[in-house]
BAMARPA-455397 format. One line per field, with one value per atom (N, C-alpha, C, O): residue number from 1; atom name; y, x, z. Coordinates in Angstrom, 2 decimals. Each point is the difference from the previous one (the first is absolute). Example, Ala and Ser with C-alpha at 12.3 -4.5 7.8 and 13.67 -1.06 7.14 Angstrom:
! BAMARPA-455397
pos 1, 1, 1, 1, 2, 2, 2, 2
site N, CA, C, O, N, CA, C, O
v -5.69, 1.19, 1.20, -0.02, 1.07, 1.19, 1.09, 1.11
u 13.19, -0.89, 0.90, 1.04, -1.39, 0.82, -0.77, 0.51
w 7.80, 0.00, 0.00, 0.66, -1.38, 0.06, 0.73, 0.17
! end
This chain:
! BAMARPA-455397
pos 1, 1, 1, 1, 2, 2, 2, 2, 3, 3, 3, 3, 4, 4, 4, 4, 5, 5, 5, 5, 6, 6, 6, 6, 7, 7, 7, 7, 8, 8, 8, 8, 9, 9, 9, 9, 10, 10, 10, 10, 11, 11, 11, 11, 12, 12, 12, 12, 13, 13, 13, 13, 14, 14, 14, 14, 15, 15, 15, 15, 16, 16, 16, 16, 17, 17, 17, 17, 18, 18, 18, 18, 19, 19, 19, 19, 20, 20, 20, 20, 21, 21, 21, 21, 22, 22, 22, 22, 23, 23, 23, 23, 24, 24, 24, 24, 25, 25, 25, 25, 26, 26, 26, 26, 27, 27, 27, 27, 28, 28, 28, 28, 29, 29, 29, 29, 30, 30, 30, 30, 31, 31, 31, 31, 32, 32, 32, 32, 33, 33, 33, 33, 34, 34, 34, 34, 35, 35, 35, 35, 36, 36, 36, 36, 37, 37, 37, 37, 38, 38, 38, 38, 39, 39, 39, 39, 40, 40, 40, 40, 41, 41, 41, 41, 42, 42, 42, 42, 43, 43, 43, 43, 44, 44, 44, 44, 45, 45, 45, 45, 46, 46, 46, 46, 47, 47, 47, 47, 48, 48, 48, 48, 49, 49, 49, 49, 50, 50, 50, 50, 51, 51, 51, 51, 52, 52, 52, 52, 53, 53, 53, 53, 54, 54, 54, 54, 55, 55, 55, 55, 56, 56, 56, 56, 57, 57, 57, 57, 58, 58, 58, 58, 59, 59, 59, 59, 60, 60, 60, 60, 61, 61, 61, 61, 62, 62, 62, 62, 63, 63, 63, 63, 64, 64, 64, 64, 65, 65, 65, 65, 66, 66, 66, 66, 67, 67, 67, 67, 68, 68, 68, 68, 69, 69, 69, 69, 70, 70, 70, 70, 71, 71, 71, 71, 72, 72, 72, 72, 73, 73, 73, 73, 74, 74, 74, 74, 75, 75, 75, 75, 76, 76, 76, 76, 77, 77, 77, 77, 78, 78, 78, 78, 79, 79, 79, 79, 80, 80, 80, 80, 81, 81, 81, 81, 82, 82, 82, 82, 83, 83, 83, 83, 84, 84, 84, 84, 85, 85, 85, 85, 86, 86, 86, 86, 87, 87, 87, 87, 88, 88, 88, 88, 89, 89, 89, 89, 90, 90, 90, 90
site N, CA, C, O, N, CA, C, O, N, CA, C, O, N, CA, C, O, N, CA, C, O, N, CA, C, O, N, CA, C, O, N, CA, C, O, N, CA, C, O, N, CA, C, O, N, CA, C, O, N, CA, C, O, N, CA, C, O, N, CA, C, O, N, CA, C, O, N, CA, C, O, N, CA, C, O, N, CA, C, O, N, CA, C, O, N, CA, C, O, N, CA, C, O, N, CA, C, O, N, CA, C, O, N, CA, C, O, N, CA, C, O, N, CA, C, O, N, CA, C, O, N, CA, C, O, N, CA, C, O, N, CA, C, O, N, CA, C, O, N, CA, C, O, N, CA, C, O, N, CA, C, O, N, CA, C, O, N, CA, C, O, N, CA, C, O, N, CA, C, O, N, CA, C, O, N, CA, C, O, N, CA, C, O, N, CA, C, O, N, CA, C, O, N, CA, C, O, N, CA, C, O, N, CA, C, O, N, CA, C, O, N, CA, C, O, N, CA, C, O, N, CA, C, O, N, CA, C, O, N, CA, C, O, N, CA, C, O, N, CA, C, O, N, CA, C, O, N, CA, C, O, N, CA, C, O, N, CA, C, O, N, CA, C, O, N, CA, C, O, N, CA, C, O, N, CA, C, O, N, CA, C, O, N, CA, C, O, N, CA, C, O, N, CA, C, O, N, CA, C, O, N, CA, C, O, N, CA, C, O, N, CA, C, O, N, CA, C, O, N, CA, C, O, N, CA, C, O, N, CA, C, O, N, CA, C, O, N, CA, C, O, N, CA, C, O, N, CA, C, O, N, CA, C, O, N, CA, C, O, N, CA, C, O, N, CA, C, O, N, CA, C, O, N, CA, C, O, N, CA, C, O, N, CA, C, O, N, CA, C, O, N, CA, C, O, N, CA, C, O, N, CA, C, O
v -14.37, 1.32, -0.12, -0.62, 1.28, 0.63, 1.10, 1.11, -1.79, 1.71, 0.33, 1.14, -1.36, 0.72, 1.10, 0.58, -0.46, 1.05, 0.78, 0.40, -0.31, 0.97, 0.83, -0.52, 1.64, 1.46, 0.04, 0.07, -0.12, 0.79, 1.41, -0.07, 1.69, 0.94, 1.02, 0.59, -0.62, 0.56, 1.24, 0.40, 0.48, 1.47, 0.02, 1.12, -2.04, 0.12, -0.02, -0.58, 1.46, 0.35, -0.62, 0.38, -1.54, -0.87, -1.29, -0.05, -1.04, -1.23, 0.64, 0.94, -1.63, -0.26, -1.63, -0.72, 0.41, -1.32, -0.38, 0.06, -0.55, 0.10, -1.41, -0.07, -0.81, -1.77, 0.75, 0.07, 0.40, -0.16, -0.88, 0.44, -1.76, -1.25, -0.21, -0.55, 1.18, -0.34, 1.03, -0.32, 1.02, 0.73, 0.10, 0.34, -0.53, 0.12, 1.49, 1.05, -1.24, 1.79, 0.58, 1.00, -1.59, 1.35, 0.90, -0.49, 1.74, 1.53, 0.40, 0.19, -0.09, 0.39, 1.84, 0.61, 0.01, 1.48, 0.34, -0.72, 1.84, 0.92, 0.06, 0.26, -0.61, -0.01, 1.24, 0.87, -0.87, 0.59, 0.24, -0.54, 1.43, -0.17, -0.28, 0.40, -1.04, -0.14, 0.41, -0.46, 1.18, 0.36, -0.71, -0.40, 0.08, -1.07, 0.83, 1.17, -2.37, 0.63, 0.95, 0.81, -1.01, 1.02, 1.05, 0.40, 0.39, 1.26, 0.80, 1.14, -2.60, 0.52, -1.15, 0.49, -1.69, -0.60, -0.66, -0.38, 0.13, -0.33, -1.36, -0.37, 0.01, -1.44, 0.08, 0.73, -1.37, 0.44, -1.63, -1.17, 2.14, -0.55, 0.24, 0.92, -2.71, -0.28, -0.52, -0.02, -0.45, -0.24, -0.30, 0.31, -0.97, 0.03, -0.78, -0.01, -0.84, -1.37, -0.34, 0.79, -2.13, -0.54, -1.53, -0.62, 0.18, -1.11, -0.56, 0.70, -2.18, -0.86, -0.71, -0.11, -0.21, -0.92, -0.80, 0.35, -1.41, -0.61, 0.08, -0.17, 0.63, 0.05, -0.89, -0.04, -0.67, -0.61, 0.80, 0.98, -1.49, 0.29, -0.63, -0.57, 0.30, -1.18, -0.50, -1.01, 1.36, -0.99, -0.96, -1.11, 2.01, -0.81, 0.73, 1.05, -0.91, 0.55, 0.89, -0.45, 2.15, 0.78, 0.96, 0.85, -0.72, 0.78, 1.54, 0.51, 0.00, 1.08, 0.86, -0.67, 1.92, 0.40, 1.76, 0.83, -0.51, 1.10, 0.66, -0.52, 2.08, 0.63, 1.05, 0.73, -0.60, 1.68, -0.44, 0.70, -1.52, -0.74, 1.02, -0.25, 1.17, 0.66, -1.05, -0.40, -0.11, -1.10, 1.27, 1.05, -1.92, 1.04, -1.50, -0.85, 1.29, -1.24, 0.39, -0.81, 1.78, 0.27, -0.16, 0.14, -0.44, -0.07, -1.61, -1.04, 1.15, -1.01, -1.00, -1.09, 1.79, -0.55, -0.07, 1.17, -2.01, 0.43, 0.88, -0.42, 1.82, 0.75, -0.59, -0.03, -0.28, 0.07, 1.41, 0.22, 0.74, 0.90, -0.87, -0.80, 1.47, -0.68, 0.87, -0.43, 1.94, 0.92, -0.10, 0.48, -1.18, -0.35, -1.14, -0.06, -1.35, -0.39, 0.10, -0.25, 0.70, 0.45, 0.85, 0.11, 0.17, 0.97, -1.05, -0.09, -0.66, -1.02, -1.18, -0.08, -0.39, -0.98, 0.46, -0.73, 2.28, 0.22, 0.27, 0.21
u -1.99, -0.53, -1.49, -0.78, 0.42, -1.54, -0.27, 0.53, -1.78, -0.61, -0.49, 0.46, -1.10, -0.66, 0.81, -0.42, 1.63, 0.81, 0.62, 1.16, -1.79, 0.07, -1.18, -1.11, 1.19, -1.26, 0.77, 1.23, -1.91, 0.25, -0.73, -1.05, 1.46, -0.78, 0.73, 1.08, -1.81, 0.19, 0.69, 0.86, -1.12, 0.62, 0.97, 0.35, 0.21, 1.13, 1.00, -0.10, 1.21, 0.69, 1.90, 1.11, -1.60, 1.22, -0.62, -1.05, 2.25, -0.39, 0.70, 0.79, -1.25, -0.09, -0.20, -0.90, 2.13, 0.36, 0.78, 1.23, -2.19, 0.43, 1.29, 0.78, -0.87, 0.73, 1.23, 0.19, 0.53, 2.07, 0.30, 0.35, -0.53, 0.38, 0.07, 0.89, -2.20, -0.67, 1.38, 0.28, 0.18, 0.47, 1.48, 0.66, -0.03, 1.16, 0.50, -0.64, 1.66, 1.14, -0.84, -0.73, 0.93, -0.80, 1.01, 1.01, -1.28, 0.67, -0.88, -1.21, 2.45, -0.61, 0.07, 0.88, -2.17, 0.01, -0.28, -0.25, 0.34, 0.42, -1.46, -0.62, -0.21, -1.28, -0.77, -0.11, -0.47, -1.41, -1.46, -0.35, -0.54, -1.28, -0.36, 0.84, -1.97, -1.26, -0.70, -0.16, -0.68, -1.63, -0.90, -0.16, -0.47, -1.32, -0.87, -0.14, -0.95, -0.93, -1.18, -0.74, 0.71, -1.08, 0.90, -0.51, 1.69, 0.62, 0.45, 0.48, -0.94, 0.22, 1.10, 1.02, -1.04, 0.74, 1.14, -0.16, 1.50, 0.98, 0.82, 0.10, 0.25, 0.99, 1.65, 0.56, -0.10, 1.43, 0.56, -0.36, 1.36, 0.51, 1.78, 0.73, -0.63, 1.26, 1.06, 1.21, -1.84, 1.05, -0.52, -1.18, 1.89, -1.04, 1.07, 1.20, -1.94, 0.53, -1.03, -0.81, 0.87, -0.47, -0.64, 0.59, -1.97, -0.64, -0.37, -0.57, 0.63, -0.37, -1.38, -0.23, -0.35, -0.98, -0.63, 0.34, -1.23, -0.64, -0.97, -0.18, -0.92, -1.29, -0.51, 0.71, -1.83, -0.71, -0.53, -0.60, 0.84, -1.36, 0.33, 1.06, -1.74, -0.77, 1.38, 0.10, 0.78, 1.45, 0.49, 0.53, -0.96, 0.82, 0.70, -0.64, 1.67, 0.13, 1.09, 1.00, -1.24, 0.87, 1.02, -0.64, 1.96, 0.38, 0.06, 0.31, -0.69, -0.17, 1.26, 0.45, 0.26, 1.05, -0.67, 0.17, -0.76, -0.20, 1.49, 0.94, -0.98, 1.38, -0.16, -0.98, 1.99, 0.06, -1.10, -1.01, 0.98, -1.48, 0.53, 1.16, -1.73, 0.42, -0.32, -1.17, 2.17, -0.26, -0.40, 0.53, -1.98, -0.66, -0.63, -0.89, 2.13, -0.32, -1.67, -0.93, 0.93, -1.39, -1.31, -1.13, 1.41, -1.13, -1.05, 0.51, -2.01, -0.40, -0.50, -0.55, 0.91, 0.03, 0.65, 0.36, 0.25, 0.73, -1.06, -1.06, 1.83, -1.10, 0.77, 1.23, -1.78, 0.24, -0.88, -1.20, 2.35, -0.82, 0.04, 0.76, -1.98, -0.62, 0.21, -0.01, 0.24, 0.61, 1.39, 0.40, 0.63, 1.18, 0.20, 0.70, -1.92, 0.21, -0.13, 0.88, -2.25, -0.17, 1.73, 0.55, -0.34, 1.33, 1.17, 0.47, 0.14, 0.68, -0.34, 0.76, -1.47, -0.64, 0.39, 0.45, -0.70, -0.09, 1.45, -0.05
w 2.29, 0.32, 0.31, -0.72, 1.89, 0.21, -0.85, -0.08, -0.73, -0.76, 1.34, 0.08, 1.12, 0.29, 0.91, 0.99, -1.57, 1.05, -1.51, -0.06, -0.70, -1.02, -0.52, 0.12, -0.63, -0.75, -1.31, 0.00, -1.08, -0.57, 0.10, 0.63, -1.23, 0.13, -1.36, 0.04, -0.86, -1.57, 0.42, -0.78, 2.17, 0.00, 0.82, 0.38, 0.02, 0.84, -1.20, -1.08, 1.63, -1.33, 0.51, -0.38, 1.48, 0.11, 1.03, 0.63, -0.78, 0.34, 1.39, -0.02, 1.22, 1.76, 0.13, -0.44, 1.24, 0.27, 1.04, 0.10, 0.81, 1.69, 0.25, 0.95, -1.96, 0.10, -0.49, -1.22, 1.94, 0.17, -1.15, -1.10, 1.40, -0.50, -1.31, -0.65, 0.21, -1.61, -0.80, -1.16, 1.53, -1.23, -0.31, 0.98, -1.96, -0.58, -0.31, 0.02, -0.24, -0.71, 1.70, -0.02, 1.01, 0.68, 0.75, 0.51, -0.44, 0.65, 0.97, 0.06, 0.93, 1.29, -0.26, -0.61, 1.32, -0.53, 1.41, 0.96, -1.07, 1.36, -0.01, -1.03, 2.68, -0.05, -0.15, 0.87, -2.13, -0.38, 0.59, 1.05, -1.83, 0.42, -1.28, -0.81, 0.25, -1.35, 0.24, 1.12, -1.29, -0.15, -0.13, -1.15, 1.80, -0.82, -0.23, 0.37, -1.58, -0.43, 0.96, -0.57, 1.89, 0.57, -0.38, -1.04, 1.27, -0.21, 1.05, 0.05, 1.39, 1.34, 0.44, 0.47, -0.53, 0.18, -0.64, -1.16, 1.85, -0.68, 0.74, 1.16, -2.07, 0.71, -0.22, -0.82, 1.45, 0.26, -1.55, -0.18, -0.52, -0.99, 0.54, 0.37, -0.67, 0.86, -1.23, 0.22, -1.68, -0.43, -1.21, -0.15, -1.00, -1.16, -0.97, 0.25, -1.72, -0.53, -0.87, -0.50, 0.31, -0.93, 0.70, 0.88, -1.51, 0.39, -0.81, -0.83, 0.53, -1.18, 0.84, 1.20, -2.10, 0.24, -1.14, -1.12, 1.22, -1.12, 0.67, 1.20, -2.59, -0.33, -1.13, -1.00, 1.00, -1.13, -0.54, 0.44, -1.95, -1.42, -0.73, 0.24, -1.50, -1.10, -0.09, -0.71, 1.13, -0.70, 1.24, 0.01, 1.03, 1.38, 0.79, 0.03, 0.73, 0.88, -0.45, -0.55, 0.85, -0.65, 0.78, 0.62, -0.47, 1.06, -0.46, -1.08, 2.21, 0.00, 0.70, 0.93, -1.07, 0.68, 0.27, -0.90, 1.96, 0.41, 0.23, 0.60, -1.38, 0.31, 0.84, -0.03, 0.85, 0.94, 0.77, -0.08, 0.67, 1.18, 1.38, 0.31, 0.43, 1.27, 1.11, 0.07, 0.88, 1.24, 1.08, 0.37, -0.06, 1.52, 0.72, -0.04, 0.69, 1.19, 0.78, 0.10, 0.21, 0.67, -0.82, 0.47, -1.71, -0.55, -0.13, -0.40, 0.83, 0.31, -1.06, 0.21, -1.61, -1.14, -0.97, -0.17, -0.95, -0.82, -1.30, -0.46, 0.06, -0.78, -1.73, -0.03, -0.91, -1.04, -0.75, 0.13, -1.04, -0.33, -1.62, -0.56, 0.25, -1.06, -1.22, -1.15, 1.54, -1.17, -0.27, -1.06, 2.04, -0.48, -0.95, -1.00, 1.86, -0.94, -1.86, -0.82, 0.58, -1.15, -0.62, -1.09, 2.04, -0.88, 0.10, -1.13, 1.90, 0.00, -1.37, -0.96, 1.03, -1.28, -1.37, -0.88, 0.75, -1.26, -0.91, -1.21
! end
């Protein structure tokens, strides 16, 4: 994985993930709009799943499983929201 094709952003209140590929359990959904954070623009949400990944800390490399991830192919980044995670973890 490239971090540099990932954000995290503490107020996005769901994960956006343009890579098809990356995700498992995935459901194709009758295409959507999202909102983004300006409150003017929206991206088209095509389907939605689950993505594992590994991340390092003091132990070594840890996988991570983002749930209910929305796939938006149009999007030019993958968004990690950072308030899900906090609620996922706990």
């Amino acid at each position: 994985m490239d971090w540099d094709q990932f954000l995290i952003d503490t107020a996005a209140t769901s994960h956006f993930f343009y890579e098809r590929d990356w995700f498992k359990n995935f459901k194709e959904l009758k295409t959507t709009e999202a909102l983004l954070a300006d409150k003017k623009s929206t991206c088209e949400v095509k389907g939605i799943g689950d993505i594992d990944f590994f991340a390092k800390d003091i132990k070594g490399n840890v996988k991570i499983t983002l749930k209910d991830v929305f796939y938006t192919p149009n999007m030019r980044r993958n968004l990690i929201s950072g308030a899900r995670m906090d609620i996922d973890l706990k």
